[in-house]
Chimera marker file (.cmm) of the C-alpha trace (Angstrom):
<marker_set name="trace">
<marker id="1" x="-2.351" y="-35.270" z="46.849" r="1" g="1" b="0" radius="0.5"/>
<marker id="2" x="-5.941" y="-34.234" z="46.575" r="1" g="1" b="0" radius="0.5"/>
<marker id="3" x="-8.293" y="-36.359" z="44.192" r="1" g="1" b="0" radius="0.5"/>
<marker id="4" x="-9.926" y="-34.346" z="41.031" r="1" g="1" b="0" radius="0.5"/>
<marker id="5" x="-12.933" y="-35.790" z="39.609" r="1" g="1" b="0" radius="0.5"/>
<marker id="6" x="-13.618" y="-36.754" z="36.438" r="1" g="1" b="0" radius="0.5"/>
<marker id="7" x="-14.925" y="-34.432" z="33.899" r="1" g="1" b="0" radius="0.5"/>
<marker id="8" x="-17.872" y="-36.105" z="32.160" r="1" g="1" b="0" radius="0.5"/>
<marker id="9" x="-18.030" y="-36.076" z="28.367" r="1" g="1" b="0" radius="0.5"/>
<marker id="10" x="-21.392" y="-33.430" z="28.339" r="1" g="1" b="0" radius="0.5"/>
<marker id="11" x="-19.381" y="-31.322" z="30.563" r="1" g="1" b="0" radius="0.5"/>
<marker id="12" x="-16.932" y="-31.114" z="28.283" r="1" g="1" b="0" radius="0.5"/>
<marker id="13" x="-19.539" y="-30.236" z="25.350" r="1" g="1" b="0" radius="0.5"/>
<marker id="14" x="-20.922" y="-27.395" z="27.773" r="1" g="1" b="0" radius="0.5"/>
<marker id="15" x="-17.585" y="-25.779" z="28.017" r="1" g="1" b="0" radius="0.5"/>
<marker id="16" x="-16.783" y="-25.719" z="24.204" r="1" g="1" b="0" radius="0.5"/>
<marker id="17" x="-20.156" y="-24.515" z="24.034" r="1" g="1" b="0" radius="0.5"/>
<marker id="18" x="-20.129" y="-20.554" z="24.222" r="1" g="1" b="0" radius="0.5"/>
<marker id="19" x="-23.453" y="-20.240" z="25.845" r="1" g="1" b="0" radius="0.5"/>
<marker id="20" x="-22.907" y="-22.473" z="28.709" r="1" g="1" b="0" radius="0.5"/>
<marker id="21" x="-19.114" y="-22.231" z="28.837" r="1" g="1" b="0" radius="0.5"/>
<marker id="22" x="-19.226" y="-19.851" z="32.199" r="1" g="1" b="0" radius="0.5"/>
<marker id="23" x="-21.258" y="-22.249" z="34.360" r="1" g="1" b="0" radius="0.5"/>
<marker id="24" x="-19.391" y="-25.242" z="33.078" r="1" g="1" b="0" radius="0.5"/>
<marker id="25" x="-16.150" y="-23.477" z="33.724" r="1" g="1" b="0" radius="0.5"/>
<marker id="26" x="-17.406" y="-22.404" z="37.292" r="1" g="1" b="0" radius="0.5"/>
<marker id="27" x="-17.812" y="-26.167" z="38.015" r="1" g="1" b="0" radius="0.5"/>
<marker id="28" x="-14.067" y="-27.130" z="36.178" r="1" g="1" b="0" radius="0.5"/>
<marker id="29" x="-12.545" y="-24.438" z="38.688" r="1" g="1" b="0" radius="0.5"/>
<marker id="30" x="-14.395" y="-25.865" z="41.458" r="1" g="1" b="0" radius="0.5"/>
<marker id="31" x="-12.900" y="-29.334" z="40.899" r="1" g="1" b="0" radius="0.5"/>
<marker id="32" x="-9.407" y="-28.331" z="40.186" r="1" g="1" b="0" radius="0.5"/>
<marker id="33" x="-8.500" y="-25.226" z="41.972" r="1" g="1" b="0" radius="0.5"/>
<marker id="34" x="-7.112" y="-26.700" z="44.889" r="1" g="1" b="0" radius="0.5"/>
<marker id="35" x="-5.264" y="-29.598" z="43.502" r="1" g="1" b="0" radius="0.5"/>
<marker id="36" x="-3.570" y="-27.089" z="40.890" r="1" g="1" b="0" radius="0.5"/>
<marker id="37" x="-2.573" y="-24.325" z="43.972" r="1" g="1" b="0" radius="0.5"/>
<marker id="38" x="-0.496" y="-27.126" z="45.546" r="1" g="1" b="0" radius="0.5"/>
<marker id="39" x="1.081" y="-28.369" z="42.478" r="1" g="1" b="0" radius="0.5"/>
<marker id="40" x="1.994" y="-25.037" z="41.422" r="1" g="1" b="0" radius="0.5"/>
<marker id="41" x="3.067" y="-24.687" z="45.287" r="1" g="1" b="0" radius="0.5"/>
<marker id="42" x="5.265" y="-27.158" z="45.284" r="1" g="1" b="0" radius="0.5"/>
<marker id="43" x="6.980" y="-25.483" z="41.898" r="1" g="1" b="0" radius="0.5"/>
<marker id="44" x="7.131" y="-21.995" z="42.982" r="1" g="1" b="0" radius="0.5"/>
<marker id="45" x="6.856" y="-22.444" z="46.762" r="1" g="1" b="0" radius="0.5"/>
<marker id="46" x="5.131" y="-19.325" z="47.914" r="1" g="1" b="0" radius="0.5"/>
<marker id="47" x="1.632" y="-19.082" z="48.350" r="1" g="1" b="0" radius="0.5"/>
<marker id="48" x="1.367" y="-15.508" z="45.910" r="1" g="1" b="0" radius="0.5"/>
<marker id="49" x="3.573" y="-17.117" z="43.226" r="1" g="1" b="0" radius="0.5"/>
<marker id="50" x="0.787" y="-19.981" z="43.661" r="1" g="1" b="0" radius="0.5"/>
<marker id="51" x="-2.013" y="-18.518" z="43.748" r="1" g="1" b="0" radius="0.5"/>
<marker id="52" x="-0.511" y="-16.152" z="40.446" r="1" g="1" b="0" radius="0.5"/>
<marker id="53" x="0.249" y="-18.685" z="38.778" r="1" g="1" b="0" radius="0.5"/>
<marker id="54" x="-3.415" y="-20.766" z="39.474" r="1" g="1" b="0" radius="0.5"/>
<marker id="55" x="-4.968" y="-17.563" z="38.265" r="1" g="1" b="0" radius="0.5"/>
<marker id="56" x="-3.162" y="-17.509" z="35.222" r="1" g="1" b="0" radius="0.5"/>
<marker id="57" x="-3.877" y="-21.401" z="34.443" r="1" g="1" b="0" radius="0.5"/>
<marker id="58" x="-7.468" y="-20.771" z="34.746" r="1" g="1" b="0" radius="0.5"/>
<marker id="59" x="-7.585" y="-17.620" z="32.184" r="1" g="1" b="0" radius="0.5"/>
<marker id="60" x="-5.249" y="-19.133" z="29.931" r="1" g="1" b="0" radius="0.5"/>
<marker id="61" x="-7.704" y="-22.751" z="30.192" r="1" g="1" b="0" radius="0.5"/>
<marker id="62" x="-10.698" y="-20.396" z="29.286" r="1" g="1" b="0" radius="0.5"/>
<marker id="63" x="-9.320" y="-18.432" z="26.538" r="1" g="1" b="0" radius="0.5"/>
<marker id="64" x="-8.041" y="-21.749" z="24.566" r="1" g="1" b="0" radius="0.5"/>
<marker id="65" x="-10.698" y="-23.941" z="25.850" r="1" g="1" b="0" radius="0.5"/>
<marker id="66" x="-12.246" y="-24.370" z="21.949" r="1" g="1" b="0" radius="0.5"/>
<marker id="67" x="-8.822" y="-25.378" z="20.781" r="1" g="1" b="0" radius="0.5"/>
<marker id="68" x="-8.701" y="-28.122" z="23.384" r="1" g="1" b="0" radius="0.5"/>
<marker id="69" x="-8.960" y="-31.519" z="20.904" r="1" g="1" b="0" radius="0.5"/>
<marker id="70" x="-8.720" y="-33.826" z="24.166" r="1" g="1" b="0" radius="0.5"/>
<marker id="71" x="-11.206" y="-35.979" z="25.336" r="1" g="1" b="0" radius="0.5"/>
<marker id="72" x="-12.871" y="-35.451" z="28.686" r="1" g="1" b="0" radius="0.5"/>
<marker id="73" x="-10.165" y="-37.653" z="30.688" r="1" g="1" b="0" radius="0.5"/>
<marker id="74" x="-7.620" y="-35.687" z="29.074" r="1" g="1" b="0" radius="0.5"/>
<marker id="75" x="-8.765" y="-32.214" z="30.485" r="1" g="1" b="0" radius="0.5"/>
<marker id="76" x="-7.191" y="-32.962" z="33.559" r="1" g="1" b="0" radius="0.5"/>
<marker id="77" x="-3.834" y="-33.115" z="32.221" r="1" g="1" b="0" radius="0.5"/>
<marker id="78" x="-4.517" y="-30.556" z="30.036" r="1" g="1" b="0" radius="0.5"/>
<marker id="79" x="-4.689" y="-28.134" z="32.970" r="1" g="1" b="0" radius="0.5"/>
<marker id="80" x="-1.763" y="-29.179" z="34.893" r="1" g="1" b="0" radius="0.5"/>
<marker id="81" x="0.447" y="-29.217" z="31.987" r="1" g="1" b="0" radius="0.5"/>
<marker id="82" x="-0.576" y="-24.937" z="31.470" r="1" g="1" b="0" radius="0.5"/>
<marker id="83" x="-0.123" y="-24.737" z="35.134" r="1" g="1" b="0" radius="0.5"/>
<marker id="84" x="3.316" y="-26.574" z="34.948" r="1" g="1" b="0" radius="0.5"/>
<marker id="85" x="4.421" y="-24.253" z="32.089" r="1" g="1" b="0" radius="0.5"/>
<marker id="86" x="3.068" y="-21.030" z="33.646" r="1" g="1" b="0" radius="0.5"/>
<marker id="87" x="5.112" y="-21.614" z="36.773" r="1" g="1" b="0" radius="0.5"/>
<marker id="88" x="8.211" y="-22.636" z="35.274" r="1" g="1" b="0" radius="0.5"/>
<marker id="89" x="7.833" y="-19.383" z="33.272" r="1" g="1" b="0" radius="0.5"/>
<marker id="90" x="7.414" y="-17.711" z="36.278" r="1" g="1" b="0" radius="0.5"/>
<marker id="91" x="11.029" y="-19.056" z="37.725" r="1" g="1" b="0" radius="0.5"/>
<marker id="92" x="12.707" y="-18.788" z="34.572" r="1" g="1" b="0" radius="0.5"/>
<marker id="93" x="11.670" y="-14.627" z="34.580" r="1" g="1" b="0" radius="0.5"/>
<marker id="94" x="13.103" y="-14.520" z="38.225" r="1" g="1" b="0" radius="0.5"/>
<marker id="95" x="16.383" y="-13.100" z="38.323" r="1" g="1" b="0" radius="0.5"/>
<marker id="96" x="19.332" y="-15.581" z="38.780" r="1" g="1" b="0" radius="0.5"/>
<marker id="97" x="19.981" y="-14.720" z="42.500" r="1" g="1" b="0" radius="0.5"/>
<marker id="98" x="16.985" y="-13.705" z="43.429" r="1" g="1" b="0" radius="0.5"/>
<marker id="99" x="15.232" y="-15.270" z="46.541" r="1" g="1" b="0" radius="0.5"/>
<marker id="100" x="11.097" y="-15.774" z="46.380" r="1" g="1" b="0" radius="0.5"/>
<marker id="101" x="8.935" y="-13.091" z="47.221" r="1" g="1" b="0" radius="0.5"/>
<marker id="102" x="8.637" y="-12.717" z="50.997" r="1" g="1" b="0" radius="0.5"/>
<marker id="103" x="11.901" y="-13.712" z="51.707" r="1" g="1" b="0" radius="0.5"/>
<marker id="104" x="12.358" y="-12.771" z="55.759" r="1" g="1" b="0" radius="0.5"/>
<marker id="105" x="15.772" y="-12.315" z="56.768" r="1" g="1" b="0" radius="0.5"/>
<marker id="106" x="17.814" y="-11.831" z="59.683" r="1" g="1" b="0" radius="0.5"/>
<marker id="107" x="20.040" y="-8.857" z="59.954" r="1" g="1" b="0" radius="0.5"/>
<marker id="108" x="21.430" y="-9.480" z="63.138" r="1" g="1" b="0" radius="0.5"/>
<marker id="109" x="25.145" y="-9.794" z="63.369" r="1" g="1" b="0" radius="0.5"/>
<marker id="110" x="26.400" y="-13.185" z="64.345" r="1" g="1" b="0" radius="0.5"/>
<marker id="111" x="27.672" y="-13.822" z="67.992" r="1" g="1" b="0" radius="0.5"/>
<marker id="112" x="29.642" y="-16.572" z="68.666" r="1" g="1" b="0" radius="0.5"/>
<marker id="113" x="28.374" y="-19.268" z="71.367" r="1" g="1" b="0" radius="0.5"/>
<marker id="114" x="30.391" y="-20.400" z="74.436" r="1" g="1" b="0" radius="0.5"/>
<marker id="115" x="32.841" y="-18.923" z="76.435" r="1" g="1" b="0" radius="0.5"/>
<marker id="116" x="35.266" y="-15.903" z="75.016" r="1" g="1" b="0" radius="0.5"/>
<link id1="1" id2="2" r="1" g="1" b="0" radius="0.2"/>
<link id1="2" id2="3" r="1" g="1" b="0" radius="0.2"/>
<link id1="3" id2="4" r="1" g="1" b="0" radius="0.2"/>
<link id1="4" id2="5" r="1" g="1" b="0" radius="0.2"/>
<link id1="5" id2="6" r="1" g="1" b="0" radius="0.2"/>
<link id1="6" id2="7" r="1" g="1" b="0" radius="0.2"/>
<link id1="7" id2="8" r="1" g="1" b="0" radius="0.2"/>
<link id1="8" id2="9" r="1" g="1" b="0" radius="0.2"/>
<link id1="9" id2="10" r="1" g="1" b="0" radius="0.2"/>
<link id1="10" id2="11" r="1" g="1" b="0" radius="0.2"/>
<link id1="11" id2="12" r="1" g="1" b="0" radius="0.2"/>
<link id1="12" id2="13" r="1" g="1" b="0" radius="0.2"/>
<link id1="13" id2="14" r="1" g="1" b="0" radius="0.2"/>
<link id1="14" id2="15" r="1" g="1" b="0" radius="0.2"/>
<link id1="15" id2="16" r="1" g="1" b="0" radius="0.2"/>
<link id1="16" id2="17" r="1" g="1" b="0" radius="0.2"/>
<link id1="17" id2="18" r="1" g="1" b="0" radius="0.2"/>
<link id1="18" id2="19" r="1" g="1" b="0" radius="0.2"/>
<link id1="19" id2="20" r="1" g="1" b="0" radius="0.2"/>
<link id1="20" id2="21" r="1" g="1" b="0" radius="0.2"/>
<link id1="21" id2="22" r="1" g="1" b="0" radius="0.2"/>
<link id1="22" id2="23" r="1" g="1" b="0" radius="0.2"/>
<link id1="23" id2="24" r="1" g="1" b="0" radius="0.2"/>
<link id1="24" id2="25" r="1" g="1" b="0" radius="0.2"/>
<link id1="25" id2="26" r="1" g="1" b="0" radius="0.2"/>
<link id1="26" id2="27" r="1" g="1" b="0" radius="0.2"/>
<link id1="27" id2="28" r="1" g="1" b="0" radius="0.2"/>
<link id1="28" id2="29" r="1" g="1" b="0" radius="0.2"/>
<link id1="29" id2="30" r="1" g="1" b="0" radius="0.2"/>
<link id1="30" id2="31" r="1" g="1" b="0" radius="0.2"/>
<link id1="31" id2="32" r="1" g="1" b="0" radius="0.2"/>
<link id1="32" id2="33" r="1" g="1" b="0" radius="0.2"/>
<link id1="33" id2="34" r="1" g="1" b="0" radius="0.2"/>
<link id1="34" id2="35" r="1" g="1" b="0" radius="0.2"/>
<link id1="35" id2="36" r="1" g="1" b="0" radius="0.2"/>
<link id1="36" id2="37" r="1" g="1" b="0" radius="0.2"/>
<link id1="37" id2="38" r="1" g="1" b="0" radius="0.2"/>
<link id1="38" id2="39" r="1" g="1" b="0" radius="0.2"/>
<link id1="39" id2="40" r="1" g="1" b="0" radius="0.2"/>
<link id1="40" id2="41" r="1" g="1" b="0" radius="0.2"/>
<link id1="41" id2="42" r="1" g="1" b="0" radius="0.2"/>
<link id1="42" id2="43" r="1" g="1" b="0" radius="0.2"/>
<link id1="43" id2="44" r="1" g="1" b="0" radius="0.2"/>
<link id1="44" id2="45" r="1" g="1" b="0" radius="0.2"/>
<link id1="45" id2="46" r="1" g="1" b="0" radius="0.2"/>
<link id1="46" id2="47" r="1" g="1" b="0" radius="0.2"/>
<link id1="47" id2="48" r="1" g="1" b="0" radius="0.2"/>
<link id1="48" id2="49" r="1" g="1" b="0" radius="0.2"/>
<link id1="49" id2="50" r="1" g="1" b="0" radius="0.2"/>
<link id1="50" id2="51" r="1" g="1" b="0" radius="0.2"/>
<link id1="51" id2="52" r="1" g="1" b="0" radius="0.2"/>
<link id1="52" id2="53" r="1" g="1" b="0" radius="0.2"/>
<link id1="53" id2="54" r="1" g="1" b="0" radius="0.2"/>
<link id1="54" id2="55" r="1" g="1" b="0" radius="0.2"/>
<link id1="55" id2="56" r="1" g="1" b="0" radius="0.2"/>
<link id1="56" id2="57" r="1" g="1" b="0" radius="0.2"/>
<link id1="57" id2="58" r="1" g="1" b="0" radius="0.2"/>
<link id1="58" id2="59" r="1" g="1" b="0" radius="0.2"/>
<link id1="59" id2="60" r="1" g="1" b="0" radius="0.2"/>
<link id1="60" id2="61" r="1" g="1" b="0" radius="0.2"/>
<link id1="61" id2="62" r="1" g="1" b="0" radius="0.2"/>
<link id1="62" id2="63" r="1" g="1" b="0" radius="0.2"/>
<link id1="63" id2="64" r="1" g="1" b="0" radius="0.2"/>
<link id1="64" id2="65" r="1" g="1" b="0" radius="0.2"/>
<link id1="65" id2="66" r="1" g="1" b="0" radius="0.2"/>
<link id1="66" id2="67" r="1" g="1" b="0" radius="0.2"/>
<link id1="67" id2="68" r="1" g="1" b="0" radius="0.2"/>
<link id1="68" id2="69" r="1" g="1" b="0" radius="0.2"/>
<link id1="69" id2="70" r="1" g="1" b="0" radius="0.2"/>
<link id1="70" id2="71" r="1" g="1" b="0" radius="0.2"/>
<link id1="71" id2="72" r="1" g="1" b="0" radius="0.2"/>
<link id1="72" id2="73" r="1" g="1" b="0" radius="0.2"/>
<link id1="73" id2="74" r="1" g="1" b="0" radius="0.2"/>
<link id1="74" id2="75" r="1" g="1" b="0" radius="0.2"/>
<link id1="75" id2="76" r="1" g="1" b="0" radius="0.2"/>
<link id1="76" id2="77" r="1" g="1" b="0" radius="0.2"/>
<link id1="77" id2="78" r="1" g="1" b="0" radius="0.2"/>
<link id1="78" id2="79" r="1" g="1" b="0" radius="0.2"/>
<link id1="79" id2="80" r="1" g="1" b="0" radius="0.2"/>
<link id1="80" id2="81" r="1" g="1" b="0" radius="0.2"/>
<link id1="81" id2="82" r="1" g="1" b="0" radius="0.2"/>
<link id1="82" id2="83" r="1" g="1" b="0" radius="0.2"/>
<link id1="83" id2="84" r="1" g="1" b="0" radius="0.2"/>
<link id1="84" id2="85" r="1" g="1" b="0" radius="0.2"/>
<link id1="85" id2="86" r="1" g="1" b="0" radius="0.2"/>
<link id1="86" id2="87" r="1" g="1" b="0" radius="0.2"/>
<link id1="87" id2="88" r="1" g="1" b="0" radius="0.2"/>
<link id1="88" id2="89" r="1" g="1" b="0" radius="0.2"/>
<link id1="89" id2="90" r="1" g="1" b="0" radius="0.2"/>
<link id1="90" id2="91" r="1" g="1" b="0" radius="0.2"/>
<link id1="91" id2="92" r="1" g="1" b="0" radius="0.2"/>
<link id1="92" id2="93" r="1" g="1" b="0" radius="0.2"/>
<link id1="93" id2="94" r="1" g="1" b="0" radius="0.2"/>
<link id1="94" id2="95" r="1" g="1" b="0" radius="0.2"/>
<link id1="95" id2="96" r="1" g="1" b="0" radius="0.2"/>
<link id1="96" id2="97" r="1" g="1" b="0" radius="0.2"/>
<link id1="97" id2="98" r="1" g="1" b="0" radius="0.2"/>
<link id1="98" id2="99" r="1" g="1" b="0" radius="0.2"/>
<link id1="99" id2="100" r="1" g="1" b="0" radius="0.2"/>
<link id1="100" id2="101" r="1" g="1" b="0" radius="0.2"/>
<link id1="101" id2="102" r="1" g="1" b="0" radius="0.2"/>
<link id1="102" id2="103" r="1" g="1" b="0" radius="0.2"/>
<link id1="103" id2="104" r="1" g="1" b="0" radius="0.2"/>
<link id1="104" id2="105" r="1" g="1" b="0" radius="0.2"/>
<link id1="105" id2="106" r="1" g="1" b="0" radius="0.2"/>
<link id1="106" id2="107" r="1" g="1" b="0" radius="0.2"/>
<link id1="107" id2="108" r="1" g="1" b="0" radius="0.2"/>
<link id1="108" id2="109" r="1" g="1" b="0" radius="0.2"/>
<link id1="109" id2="110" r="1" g="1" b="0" radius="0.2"/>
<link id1="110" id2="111" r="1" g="1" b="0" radius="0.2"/>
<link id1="111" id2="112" r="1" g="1" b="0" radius="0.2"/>
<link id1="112" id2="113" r="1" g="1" b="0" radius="0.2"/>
<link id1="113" id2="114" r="1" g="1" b="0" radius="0.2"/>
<link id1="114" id2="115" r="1" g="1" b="0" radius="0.2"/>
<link id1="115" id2="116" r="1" g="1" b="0" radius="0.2"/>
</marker_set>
């Protein structure tokens, strides 16, 4: 599993802070996109489901990003947990029955092995 770092209390500050939220935010996605693509990987499997569902962390994480009450070790889990619930959304919407995007499969008839 890939380390995050720790988001430092003024970093925190800068992205409740409307005028330097976007730089702050640029540095948050920096440290946690690709440990959040392979969690939400190993929820949804494929790698567009993934990278949907990463996407949709991220906005959702800026929108509410003033109503985070957390401390700065907390923002960590705070992410994951939106990225947990986005992709179990994501598999709950799918059609029972219905195989993952990308699905490959093989429409050749069966033959039977050994002599006939």
């Amino acid at each position: 599993m890939e380390e995050t770092r720790d988001i430092p209390a003024e970093e925190l500050s800068a992205l409740r802070n409307p005028a330097t939220r976007r730089g702050a935010f640029d540095r948050l996605v920096g440290a946690y996109l690709r440990p959040l693509y392979w969690h939400a990987r190993r929820l949804v499997v494929v790698h567009e489901d993934a990278e949907d569902v990463v996407q949709e962390t991220f906005i959702r994480a800026y929108d509410k990003i003033g109503t985070f009450r957390g401390g700065a070790g907390e923002l960590g889990a705070w992410l994951y947990r939106i990225a947990t619930n986005t992709a179990l959304t994501m598999l709950r919407r799918r059609r029972p029955g219905m195989p993952p995007r990308n699905t490959v499969y093989c429409l050749a008839t069966p033959r039977t092995v050994g002599p006939q």
